[in-house]
Chimera marker file (.cmm) of the C-alpha trace (Angstrom):
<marker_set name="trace">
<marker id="1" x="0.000" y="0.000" z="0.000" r="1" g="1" b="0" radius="0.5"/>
<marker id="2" x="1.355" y="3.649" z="-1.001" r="1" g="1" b="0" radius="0.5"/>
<marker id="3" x="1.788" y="5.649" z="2.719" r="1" g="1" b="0" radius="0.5"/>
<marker id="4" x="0.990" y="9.250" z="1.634" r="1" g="1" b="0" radius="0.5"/>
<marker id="5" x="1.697" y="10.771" z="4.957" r="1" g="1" b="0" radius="0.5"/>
<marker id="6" x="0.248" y="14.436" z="6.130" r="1" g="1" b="0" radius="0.5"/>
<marker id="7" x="1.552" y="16.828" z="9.097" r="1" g="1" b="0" radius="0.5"/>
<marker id="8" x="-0.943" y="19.051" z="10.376" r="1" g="1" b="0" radius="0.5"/>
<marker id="9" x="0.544" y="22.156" z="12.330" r="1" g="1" b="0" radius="0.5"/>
<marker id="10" x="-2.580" y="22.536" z="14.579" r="1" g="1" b="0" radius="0.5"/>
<marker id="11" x="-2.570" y="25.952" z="15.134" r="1" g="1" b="0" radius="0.5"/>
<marker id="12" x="-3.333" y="29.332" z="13.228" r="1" g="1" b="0" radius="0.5"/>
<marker id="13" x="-0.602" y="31.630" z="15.626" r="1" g="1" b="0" radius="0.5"/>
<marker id="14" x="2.132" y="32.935" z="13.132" r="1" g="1" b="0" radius="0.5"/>
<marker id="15" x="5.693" y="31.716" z="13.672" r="1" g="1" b="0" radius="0.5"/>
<marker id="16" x="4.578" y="28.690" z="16.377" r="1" g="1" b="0" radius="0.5"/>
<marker id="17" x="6.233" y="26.475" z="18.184" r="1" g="1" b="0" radius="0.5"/>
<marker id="18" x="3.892" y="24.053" z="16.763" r="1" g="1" b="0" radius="0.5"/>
<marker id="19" x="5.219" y="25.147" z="13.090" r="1" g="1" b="0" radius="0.5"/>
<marker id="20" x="8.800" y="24.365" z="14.188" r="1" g="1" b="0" radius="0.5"/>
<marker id="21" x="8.473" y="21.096" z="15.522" r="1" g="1" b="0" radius="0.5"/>
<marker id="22" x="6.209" y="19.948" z="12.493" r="1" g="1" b="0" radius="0.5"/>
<marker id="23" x="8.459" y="21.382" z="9.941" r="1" g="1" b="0" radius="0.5"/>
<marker id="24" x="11.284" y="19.048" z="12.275" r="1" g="1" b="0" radius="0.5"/>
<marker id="25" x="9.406" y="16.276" z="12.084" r="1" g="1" b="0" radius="0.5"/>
<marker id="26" x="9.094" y="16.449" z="8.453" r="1" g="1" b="0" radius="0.5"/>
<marker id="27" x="12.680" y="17.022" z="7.704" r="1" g="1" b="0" radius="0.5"/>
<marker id="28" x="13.265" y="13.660" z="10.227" r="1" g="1" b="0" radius="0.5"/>
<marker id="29" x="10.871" y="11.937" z="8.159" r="1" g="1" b="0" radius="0.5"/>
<marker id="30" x="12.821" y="13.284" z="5.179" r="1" g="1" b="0" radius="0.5"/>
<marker id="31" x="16.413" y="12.293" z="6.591" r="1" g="1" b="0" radius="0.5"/>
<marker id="32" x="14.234" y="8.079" z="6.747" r="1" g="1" b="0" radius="0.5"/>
<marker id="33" x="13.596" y="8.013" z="3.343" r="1" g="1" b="0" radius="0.5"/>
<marker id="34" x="9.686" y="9.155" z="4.111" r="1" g="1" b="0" radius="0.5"/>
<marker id="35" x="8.263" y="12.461" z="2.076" r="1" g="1" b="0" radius="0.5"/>
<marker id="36" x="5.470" y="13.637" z="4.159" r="1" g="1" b="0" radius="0.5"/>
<marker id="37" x="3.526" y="17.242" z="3.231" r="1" g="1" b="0" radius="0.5"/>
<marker id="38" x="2.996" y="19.835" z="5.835" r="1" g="1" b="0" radius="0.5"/>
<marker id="39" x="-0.104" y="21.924" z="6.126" r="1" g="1" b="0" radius="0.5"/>
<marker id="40" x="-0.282" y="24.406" z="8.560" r="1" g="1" b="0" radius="0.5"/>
<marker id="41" x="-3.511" y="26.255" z="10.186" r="1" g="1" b="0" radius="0.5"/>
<marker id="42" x="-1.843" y="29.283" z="10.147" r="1" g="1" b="0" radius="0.5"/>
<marker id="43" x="-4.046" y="31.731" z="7.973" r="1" g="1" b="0" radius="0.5"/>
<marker id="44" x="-7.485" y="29.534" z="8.818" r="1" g="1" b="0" radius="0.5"/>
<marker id="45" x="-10.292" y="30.829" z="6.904" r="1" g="1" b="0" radius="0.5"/>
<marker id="46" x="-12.993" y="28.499" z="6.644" r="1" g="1" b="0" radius="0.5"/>
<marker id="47" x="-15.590" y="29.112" z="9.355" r="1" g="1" b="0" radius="0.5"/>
<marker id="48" x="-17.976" y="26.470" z="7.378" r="1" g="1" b="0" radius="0.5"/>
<marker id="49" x="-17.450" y="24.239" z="4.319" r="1" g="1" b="0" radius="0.5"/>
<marker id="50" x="-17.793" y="25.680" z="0.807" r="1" g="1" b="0" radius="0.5"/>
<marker id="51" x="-16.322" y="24.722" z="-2.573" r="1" g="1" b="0" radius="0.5"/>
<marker id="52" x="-13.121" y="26.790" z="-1.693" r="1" g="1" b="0" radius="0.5"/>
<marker id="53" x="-12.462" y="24.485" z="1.644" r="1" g="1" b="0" radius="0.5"/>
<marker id="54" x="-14.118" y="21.311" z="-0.259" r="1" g="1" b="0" radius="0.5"/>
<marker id="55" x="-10.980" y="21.397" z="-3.003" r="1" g="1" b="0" radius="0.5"/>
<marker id="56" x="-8.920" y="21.900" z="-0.060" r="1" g="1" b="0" radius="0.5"/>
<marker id="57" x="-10.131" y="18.878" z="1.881" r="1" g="1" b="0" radius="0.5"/>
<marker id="58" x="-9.336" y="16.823" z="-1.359" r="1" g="1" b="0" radius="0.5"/>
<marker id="59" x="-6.493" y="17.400" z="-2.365" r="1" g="1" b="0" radius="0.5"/>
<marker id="60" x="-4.968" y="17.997" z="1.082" r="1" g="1" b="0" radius="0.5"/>
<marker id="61" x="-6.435" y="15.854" z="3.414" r="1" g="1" b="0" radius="0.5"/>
<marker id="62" x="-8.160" y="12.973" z="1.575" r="1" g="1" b="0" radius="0.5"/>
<marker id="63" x="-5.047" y="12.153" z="-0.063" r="1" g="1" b="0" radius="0.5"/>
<marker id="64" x="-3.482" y="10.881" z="3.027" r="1" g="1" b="0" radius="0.5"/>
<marker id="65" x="-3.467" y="7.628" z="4.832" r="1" g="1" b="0" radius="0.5"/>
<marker id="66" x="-1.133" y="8.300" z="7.546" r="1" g="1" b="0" radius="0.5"/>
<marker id="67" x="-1.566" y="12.079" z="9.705" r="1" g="1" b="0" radius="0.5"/>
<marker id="68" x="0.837" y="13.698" z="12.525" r="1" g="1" b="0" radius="0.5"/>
<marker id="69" x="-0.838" y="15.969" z="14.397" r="1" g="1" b="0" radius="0.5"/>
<marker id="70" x="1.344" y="18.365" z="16.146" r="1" g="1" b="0" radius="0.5"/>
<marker id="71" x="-0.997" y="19.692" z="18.935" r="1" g="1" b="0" radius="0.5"/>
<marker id="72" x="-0.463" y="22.782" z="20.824" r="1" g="1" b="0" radius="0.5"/>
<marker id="73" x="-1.894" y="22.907" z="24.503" r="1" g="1" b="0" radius="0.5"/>
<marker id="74" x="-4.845" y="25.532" z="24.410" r="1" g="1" b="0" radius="0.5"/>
<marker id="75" x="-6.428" y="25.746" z="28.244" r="1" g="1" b="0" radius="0.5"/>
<marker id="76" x="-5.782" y="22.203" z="28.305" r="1" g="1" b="0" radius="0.5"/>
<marker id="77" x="-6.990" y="21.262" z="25.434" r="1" g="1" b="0" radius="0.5"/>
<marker id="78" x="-6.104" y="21.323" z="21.537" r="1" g="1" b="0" radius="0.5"/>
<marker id="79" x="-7.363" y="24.679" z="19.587" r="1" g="1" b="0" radius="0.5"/>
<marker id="80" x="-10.641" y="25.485" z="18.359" r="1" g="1" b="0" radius="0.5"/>
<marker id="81" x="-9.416" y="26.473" z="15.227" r="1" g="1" b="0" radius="0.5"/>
<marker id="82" x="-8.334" y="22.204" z="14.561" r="1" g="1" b="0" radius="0.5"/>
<marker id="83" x="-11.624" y="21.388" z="15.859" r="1" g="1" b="0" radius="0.5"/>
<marker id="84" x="-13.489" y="23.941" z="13.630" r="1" g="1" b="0" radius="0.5"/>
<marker id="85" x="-11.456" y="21.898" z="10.699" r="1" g="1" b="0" radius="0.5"/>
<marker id="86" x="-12.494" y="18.725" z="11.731" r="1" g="1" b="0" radius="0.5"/>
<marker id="87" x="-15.964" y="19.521" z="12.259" r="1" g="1" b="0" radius="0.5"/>
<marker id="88" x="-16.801" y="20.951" z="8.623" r="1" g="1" b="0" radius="0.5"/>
<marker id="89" x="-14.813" y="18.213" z="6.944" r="1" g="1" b="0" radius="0.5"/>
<marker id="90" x="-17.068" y="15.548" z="5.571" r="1" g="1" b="0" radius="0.5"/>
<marker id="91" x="-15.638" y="13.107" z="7.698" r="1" g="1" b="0" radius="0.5"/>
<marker id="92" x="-16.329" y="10.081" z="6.826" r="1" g="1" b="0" radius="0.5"/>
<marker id="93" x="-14.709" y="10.506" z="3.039" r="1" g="1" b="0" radius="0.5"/>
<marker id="94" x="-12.106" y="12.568" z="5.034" r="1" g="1" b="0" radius="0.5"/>
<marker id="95" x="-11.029" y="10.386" z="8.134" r="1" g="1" b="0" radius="0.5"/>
<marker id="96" x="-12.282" y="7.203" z="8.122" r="1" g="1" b="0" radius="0.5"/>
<marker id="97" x="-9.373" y="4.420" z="8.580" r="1" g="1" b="0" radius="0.5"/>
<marker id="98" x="-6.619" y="6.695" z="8.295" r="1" g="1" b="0" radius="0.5"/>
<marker id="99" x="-3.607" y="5.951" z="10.849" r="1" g="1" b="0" radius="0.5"/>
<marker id="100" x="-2.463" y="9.191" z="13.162" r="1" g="1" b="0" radius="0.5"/>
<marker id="101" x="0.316" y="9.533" z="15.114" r="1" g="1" b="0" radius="0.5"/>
<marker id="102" x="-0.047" y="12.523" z="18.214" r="1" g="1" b="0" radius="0.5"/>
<marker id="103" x="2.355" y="15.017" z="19.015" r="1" g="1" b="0" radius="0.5"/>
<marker id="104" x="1.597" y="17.208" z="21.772" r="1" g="1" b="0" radius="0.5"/>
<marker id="105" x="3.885" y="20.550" z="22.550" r="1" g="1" b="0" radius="0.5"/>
<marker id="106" x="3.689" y="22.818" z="25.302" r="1" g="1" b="0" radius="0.5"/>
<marker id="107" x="5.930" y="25.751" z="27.511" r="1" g="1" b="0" radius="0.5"/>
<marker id="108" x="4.320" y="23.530" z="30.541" r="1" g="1" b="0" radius="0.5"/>
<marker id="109" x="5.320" y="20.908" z="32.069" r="1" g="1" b="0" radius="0.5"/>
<marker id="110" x="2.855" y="18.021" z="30.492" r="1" g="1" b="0" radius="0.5"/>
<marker id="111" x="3.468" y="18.469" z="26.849" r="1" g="1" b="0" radius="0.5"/>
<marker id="112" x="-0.851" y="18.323" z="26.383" r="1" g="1" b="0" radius="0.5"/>
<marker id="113" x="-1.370" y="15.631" z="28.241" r="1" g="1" b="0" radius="0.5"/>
<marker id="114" x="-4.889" y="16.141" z="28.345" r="1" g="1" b="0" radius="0.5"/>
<marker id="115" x="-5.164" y="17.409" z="24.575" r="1" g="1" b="0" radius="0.5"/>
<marker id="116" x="-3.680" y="14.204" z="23.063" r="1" g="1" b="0" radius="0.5"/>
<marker id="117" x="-6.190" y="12.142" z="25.235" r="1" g="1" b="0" radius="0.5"/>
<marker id="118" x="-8.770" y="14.508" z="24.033" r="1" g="1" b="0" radius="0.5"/>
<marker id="119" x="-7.682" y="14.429" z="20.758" r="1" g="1" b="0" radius="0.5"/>
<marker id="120" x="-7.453" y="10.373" z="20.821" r="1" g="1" b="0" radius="0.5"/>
<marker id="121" x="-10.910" y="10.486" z="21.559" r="1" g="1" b="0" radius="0.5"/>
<marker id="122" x="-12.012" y="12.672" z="18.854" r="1" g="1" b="0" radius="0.5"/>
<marker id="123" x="-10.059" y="10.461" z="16.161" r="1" g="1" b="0" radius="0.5"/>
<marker id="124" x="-11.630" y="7.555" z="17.485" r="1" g="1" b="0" radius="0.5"/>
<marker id="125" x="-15.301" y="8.636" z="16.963" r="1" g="1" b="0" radius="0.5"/>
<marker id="126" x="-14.002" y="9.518" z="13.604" r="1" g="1" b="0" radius="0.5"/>
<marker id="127" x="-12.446" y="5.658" z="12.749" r="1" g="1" b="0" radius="0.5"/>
<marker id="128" x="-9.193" y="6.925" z="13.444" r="1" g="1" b="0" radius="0.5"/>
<marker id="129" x="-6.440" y="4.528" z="13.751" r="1" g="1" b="0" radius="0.5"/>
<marker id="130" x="-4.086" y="6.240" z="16.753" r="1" g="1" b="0" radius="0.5"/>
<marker id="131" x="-0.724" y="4.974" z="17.305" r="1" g="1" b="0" radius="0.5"/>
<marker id="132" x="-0.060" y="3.989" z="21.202" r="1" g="1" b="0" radius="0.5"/>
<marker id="133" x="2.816" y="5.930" z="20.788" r="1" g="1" b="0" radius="0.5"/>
<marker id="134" x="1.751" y="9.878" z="21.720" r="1" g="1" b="0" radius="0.5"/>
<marker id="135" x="4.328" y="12.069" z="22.716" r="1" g="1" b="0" radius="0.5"/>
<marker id="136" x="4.075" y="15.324" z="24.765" r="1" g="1" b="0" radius="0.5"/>
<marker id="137" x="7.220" y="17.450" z="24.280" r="1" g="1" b="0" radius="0.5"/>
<marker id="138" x="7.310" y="19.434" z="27.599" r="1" g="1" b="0" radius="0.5"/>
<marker id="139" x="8.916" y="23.286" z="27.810" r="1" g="1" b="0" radius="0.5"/>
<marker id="140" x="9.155" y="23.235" z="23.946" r="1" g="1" b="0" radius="0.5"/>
<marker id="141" x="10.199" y="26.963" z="23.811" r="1" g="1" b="0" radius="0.5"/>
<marker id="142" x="13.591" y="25.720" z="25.778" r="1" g="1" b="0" radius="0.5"/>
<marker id="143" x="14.217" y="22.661" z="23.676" r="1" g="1" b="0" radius="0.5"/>
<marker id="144" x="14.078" y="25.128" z="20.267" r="1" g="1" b="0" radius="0.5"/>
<marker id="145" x="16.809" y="26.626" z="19.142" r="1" g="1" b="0" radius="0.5"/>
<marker id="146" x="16.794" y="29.929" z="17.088" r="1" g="1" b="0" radius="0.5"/>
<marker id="147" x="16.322" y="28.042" z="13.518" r="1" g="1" b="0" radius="0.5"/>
<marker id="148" x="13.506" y="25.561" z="15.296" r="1" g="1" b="0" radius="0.5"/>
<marker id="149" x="15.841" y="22.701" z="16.081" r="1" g="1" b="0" radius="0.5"/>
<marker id="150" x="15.946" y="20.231" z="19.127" r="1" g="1" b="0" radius="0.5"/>
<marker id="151" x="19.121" y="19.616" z="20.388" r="1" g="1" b="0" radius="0.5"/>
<marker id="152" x="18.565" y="17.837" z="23.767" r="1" g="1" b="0" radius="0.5"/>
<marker id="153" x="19.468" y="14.194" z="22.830" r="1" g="1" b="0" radius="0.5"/>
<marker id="154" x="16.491" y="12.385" z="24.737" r="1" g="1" b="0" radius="0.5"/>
<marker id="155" x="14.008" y="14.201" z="23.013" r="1" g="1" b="0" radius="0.5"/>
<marker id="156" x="14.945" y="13.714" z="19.471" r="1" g="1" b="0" radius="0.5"/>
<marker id="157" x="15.525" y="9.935" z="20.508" r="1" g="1" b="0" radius="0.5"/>
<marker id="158" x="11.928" y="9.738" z="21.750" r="1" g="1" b="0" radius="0.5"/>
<marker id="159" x="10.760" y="11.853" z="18.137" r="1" g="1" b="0" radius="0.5"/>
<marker id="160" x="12.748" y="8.873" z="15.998" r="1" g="1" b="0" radius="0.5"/>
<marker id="161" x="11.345" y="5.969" z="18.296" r="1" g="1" b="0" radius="0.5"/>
<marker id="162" x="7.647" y="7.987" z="17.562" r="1" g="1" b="0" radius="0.5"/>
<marker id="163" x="8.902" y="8.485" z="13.703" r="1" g="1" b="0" radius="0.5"/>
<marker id="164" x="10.313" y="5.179" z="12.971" r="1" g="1" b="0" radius="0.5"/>
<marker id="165" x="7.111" y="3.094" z="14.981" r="1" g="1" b="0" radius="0.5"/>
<marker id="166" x="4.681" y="5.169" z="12.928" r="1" g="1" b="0" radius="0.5"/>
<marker id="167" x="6.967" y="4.061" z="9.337" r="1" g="1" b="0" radius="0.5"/>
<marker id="168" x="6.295" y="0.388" z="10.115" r="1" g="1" b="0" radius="0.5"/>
<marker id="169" x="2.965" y="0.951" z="11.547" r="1" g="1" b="0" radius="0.5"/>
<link id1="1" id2="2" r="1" g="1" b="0" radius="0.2"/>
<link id1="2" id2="3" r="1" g="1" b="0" radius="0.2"/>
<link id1="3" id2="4" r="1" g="1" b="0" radius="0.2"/>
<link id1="4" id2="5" r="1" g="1" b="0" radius="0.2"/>
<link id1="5" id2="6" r="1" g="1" b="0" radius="0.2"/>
<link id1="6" id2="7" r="1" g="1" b="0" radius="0.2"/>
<link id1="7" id2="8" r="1" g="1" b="0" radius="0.2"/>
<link id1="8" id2="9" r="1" g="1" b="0" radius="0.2"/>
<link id1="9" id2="10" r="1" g="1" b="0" radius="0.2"/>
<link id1="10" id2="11" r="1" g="1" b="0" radius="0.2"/>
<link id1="11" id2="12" r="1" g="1" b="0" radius="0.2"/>
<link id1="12" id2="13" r="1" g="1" b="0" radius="0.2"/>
<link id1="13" id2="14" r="1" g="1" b="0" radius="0.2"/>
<link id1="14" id2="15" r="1" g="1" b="0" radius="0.2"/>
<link id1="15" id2="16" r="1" g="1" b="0" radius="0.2"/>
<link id1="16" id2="17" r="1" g="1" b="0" radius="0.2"/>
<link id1="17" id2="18" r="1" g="1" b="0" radius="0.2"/>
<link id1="18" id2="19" r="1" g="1" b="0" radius="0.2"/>
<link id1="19" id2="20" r="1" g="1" b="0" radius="0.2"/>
<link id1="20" id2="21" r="1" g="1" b="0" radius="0.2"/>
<link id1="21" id2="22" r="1" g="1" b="0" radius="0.2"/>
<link id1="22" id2="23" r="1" g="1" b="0" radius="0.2"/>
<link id1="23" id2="24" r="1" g="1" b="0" radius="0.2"/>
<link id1="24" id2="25" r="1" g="1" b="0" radius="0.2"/>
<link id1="25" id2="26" r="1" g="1" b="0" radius="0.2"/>
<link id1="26" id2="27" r="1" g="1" b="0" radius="0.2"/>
<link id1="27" id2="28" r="1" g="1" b="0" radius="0.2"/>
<link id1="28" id2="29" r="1" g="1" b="0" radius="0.2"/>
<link id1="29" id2="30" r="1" g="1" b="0" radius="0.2"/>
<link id1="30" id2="31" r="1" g="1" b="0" radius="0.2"/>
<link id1="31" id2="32" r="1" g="1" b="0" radius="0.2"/>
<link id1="32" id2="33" r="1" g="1" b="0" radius="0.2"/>
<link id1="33" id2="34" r="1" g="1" b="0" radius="0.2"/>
<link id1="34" id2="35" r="1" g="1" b="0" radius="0.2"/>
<link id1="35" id2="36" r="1" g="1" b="0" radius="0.2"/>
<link id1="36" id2="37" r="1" g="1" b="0" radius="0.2"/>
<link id1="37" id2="38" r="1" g="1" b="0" radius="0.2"/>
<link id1="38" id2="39" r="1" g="1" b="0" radius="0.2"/>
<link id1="39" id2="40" r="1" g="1" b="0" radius="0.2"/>
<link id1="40" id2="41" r="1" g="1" b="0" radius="0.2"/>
<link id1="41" id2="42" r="1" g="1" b="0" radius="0.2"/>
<link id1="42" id2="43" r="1" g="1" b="0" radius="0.2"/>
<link id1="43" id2="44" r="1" g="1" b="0" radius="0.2"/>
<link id1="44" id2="45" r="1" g="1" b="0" radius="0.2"/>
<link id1="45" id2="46" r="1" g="1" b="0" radius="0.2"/>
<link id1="46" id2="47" r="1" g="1" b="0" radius="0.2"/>
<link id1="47" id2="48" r="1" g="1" b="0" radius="0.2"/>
<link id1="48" id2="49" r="1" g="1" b="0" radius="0.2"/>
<link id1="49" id2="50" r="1" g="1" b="0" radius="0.2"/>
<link id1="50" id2="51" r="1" g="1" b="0" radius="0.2"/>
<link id1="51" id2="52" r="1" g="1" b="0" radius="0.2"/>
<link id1="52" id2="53" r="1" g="1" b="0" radius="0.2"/>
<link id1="53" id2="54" r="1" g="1" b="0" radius="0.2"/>
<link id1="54" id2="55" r="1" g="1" b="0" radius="0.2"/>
<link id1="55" id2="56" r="1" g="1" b="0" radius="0.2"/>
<link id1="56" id2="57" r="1" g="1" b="0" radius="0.2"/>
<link id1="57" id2="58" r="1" g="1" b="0" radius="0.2"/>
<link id1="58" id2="59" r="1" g="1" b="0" radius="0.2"/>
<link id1="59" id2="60" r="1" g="1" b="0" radius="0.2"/>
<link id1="60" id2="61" r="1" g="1" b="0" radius="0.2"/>
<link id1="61" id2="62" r="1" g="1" b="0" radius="0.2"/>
<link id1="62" id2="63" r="1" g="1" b="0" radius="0.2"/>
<link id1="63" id2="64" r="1" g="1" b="0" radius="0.2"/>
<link id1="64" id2="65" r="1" g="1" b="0" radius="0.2"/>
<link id1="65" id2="66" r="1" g="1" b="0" radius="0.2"/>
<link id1="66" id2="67" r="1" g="1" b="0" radius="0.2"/>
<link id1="67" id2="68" r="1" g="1" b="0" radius="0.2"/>
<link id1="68" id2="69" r="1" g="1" b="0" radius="0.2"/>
<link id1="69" id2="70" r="1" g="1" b="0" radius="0.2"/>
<link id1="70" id2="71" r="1" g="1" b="0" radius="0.2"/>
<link id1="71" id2="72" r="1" g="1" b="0" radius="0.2"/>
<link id1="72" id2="73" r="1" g="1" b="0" radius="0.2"/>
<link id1="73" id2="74" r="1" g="1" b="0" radius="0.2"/>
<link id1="74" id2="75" r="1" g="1" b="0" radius="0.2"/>
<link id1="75" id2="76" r="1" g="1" b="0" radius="0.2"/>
<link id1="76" id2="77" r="1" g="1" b="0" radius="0.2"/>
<link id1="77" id2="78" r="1" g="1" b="0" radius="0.2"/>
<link id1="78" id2="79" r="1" g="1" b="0" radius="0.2"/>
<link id1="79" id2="80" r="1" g="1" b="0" radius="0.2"/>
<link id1="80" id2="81" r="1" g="1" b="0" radius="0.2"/>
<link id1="81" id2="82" r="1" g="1" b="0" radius="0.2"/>
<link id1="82" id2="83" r="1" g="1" b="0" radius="0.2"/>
<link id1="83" id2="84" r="1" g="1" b="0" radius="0.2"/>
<link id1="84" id2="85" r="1" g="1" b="0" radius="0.2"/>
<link id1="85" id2="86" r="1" g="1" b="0" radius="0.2"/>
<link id1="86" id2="87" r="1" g="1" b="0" radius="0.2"/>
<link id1="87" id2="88" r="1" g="1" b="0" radius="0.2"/>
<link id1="88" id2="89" r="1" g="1" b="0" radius="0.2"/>
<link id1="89" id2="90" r="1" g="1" b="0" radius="0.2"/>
<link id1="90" id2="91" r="1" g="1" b="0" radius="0.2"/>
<link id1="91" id2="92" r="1" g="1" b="0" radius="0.2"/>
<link id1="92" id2="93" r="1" g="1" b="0" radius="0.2"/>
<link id1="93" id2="94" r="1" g="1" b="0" radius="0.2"/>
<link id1="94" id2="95" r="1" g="1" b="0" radius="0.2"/>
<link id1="95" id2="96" r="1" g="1" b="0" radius="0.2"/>
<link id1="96" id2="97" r="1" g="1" b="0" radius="0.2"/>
<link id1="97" id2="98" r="1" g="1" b="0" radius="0.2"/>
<link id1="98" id2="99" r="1" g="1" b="0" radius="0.2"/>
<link id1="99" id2="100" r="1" g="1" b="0" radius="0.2"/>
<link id1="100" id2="101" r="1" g="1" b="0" radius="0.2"/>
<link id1="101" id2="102" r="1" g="1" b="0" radius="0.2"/>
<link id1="102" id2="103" r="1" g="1" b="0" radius="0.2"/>
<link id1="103" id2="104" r="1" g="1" b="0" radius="0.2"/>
<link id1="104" id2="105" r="1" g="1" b="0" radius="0.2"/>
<link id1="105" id2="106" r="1" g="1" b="0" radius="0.2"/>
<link id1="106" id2="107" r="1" g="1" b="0" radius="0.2"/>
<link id1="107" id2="108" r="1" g="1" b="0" radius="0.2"/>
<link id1="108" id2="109" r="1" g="1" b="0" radius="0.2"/>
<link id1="109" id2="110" r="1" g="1" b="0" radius="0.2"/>
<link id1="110" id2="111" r="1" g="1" b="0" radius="0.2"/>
<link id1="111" id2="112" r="1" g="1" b="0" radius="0.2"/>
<link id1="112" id2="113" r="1" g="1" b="0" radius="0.2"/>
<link id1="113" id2="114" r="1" g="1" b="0" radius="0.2"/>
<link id1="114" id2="115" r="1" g="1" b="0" radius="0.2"/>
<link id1="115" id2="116" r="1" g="1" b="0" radius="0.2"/>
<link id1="116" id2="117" r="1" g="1" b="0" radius="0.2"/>
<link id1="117" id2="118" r="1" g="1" b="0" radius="0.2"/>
<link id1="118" id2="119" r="1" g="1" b="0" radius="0.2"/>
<link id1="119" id2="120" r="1" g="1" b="0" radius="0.2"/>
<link id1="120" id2="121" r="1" g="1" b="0" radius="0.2"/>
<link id1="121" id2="122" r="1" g="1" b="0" radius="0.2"/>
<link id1="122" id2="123" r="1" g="1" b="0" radius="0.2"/>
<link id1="123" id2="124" r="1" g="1" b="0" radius="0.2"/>
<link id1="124" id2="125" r="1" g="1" b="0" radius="0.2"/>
<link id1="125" id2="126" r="1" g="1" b="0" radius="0.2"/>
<link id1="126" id2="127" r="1" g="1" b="0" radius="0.2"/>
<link id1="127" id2="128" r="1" g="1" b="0" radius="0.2"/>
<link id1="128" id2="129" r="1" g="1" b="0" radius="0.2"/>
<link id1="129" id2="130" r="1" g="1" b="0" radius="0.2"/>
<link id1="130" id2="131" r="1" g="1" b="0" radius="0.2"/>
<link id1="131" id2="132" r="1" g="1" b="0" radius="0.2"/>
<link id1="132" id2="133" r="1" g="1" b="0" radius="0.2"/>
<link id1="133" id2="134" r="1" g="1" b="0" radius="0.2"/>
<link id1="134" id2="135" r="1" g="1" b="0" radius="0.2"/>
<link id1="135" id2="136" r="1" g="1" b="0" radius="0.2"/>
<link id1="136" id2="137" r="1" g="1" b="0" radius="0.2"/>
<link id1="137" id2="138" r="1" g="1" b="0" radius="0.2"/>
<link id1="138" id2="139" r="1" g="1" b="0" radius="0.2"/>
<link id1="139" id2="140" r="1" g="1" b="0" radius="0.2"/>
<link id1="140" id2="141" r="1" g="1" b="0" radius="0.2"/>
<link id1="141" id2="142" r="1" g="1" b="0" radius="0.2"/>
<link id1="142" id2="143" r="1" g="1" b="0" radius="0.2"/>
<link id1="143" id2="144" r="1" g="1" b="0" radius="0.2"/>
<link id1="144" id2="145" r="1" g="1" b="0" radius="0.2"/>
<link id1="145" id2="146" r="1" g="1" b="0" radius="0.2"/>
<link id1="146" id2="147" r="1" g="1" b="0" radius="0.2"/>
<link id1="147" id2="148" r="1" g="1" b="0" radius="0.2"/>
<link id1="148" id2="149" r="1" g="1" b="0" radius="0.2"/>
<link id1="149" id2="150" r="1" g="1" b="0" radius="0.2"/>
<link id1="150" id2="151" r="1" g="1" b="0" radius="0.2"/>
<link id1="151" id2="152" r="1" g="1" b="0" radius="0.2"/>
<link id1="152" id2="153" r="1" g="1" b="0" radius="0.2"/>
<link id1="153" id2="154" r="1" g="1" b="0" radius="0.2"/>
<link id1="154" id2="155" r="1" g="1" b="0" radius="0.2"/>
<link id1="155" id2="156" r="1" g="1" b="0" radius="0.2"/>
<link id1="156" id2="157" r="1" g="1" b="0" radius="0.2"/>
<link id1="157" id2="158" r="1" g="1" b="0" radius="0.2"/>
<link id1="158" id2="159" r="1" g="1" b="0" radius="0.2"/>
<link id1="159" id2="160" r="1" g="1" b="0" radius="0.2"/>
<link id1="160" id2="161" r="1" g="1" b="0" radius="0.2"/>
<link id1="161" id2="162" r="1" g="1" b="0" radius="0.2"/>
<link id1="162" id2="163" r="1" g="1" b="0" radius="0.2"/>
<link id1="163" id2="164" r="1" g="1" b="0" radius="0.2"/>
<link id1="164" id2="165" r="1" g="1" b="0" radius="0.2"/>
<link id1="165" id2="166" r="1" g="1" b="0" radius="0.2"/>
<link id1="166" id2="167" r="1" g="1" b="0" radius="0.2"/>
<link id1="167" id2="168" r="1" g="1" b="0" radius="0.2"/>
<link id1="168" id2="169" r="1" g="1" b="0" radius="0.2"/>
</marker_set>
């Protein structure tokens, strides 16, 4: 089976943390042999579906099999702005048994805990495959570096453990 694979930035704040580390996990995914595109909420402009959003959806989204969502804690939670994407998709030619791998980034201490198990529950409803593997980066605005690199050696081993589970998964 052809793996198209799909990172969605999940966030529509300019210049993100969530940008960076999607845009790393890409070039990681790059660096395995793996091409993977990157879309990005930044610029969101679809409050409902229309033919503009519905060209969008597929030749963006329904394309891929395999999705990394890089999740930025909002009040404990993921954005509205992801949910407001998920919600006018037509989800079932959109979602349904696609594989997703969870990323969760925040400057607190628990990475979005609580958003990836949110999220996981919101991909399930949807027939959303979730890897086991979820990772929440912790104090990502330390772990960047000026030109959105990780150099702290335990997190990008935990990224290509994530990376290389999702490949074979």
């Amino acid at each position: 089976m052809n793996q198209n694979y799909l990172i969605i930035s999940g966030t529509n704040r300019l210049n993100s943390n969530t940008i960076k580390v999607a845009r790393l996990y890409q070039d990681l995914l790059k660096q395995k042999g793996v091409e993977a595109n990157l879309f990005s909420l930044e610029g969101w402009k679809w409050l409902e579906r229309n033919r503009e959003f519905d060209e969008f959806q597929s030749h963006t989204l329904q394309p891929a099999n395999k999705v990394i969502w890089v999740l930025p804690e909002y009040n404990g939670s993921i954005p509205g702005v992801l949910k407001l994407m998920i919600d006018i998709s037509n989800y079932k030619h959109t979602w349904d048994g696609k594989k997703s791998l969870l990323t969760g980034v925040s400057t607190g201490r628990a990475g979005n805990l609580r958003g990836l198990e949110h999220m996981t529950g919101i991909l399930h409803y949807l027939q959303i495959v979730v890897h086991p593997n979820k990772l929440p980066i912790s104090q990502v605005d330390k772990l960047l570096d000026a030109d959105g690199n990780i150099s702290d050696k335990g997190t990008l081993a935990a990224i290509n453990q994530q990376l290389d589970d999702f490949i074979k998964f």
